[in-house]
C-alpha positions as CSV (number, residue, x, y, z in Angstrom):
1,X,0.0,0.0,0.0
2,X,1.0,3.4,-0.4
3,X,1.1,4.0,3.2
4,X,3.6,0.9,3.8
5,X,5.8,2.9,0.7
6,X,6.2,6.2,2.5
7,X,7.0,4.4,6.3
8,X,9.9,1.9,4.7
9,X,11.2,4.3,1.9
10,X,13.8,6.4,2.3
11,X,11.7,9.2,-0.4
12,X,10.3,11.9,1.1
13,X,7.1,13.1,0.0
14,X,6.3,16.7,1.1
15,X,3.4,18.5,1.1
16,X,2.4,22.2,1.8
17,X,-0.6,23.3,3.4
18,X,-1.7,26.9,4.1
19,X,-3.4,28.2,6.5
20,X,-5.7,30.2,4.0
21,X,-6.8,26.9,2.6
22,X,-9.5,26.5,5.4
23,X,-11.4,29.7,3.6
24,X,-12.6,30.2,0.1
25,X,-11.3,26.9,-1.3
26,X,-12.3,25.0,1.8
27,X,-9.4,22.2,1.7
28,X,-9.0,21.3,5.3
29,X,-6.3,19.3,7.0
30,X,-8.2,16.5,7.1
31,X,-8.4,16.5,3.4
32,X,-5.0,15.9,3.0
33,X,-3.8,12.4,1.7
34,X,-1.1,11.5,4.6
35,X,-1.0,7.9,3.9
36,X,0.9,9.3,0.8
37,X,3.5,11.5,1.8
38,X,6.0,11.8,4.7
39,X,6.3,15.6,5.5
40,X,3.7,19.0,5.2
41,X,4.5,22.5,5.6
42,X,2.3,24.5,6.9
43,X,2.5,28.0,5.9
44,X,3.2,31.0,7.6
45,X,4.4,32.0,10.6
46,X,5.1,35.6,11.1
47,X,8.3,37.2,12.5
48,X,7.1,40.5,14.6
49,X,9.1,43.7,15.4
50,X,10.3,42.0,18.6
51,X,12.1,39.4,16.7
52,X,10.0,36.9,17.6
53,X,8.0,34.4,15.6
54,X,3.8,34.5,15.6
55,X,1.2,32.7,14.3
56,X,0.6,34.0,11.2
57,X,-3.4,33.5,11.1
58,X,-5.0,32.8,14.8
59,X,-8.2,32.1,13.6
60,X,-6.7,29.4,11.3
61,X,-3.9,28.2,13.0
62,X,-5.3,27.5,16.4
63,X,-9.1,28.8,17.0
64,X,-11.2,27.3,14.1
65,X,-13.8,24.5,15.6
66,X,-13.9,21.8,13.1
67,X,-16.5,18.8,13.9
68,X,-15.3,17.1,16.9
69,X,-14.0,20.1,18.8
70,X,-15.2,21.4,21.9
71,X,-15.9,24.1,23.4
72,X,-13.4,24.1,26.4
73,X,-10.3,22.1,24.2
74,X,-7.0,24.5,24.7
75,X,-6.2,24.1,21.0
76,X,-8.5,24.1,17.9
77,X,-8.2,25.6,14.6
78,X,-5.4,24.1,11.9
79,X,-2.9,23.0,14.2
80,X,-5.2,20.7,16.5
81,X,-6.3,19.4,13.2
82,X,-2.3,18.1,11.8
83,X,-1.5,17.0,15.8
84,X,-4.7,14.6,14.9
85,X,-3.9,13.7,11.2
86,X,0.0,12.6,12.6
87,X,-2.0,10.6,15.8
88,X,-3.9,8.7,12.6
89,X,-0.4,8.2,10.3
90,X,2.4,8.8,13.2
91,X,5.0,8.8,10.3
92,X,4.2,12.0,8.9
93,X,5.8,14.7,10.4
94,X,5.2,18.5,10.5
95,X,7.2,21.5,9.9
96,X,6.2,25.6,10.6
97,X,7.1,27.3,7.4
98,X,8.2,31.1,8.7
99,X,8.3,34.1,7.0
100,X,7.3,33.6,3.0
101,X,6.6,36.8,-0.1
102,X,4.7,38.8,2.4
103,X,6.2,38.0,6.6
104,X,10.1,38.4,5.3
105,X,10.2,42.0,6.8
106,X,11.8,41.1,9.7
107,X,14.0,38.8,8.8
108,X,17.1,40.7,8.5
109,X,16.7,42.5,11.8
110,X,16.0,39.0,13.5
111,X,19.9,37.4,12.1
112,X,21.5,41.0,12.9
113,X,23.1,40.2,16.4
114,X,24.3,37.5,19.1
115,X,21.3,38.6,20.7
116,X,18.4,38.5,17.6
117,X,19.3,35.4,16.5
118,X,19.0,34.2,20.1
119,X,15.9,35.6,20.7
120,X,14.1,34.0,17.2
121,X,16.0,30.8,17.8
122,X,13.9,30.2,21.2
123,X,11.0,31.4,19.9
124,X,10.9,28.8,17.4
125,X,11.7,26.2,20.4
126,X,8.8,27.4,22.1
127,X,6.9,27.7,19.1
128,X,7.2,23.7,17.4
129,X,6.8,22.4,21.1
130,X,3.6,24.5,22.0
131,X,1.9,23.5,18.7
132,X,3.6,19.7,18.5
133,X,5.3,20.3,15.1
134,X,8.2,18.2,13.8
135,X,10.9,20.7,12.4
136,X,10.9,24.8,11.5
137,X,11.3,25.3,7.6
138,X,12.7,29.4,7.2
139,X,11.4,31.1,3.7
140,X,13.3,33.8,4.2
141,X,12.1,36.1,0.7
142,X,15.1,37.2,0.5
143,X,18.8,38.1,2.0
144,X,20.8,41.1,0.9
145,X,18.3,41.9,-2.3
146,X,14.9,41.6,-3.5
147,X,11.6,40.4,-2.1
148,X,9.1,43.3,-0.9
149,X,10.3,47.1,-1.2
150,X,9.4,47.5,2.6
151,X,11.6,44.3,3.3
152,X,15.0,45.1,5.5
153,X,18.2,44.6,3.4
154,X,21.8,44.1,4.3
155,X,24.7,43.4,2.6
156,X,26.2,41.4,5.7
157,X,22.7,39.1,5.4
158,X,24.3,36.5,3.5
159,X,26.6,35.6,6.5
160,X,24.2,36.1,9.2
161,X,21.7,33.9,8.0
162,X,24.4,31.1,8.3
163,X,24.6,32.5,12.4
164,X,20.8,32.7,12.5
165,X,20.7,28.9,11.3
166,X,23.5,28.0,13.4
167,X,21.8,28.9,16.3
168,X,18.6,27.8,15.8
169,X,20.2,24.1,14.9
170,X,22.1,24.6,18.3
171,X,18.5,25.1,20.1
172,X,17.0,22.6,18.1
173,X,19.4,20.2,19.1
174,X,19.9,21.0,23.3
175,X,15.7,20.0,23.6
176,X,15.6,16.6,25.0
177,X,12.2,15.1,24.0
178,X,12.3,14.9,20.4
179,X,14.8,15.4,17.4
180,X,13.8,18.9,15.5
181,X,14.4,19.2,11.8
182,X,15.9,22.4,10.1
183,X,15.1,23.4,6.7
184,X,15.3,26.1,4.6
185,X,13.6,27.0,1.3
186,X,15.4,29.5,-1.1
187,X,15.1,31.0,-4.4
188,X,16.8,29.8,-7.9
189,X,17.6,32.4,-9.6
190,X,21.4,33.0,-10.0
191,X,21.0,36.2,-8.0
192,X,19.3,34.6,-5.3
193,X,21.7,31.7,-4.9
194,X,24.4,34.4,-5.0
195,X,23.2,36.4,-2.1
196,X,23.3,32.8,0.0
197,X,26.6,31.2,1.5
198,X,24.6,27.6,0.8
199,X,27.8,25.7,1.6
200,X,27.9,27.7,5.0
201,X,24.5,27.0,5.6
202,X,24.6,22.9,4.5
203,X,26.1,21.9,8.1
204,X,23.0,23.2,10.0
205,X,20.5,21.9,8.1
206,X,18.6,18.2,7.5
């Protein structure tokens, strides 16, 4: 069966989910075909002004009722929804997808410093063990040049994104009750893979 392919291959299958899929198109979590892949990212999270990630839709991400809820539950909306898709098919795992075309604003500001990159590291500790998620995936649109004309730019972006991962992979790895998985996704273009140190970055990530 398809299922016994995704939990004895080595493949993996990945899907992504947004949270804005729950609206007009109405494709809910429970929709999603986890007997045939091995991995979803769920997109966005948010970086604020304090460096610090946020959900990037509450009502989505953690206060929709779907049928079953209840009134009283802690946790509803989106992310209540994967916890119970990965209790059905526990070899799927999950990752927050952060930042994205529109929530890169901050980006730069949160790899500046020691300090930044210290700050966004734990939040994203407290973030994927709050919510039960498997790994934090970083779409960071972009380093040193393009994305948004309100993004924050800087030259010295390239190198502190390879800080930024290297502490968040040093977080990752000190949390005792589960192994966290780092991604990243990036851009193609020549001046986007330019504007990345990828061979920097390759030791931090899964």
């Amino acid at each position: 069966s398809a299922k016994n392919q995704t939990m004895t291959s080595d493949r993996i299958i990945l899907a992504y989910f947004t949270a804005w899929s729950v609206y007009d198109s109405a494709h809910y979590v429970a929709n999603i075909p986890a007997d045939k892949i091995t991995h979803i990212n769920y997109a966005f999270a948010n970086i604020g002004t304090d460096g610090r990630i946020a959900l990037g839709d509450s009502w989505a991400d953690t206060d929709k009722p779907f049928d079953g809820d209840t009134w009283d539950q802690p946790l509803r909306g989106n992310f209540n929804q994967l916890i119970k898709l990965k209790a059905k098919y526990p070899h799927v795992r999950t990752f927050i997808f952060i930042g994205g075309w529109s929530g890169s604003t901050n980006f730069s500001d949160a790899a500046l410093t020691d300090q930044s990159r210290s700050t966004f590291a734990t939040s994203c500790v407290e973030f994927v063990a709050k919510y039960n998620f498997d790994g934090v995936d970083l779409d960071w649109e972009y380093p040193v040049s393009g994305g948004l004309d309100s993004n924050t730019h800087r030259p010295e972006d390239k190198q502190n994104y390879v800080l930024l991962l290297k502490e968040l992979r040093r977080q990752l790895d000190a949390q005792i009750d589960k192994k966290y998985l780092l991604t990243v996704a990036t851009g193609a273009a020549s001046q986007r893979i330019s504007d990345l140190d990828l061979l920097g970055m390759a030791p931090y990530l899964d």
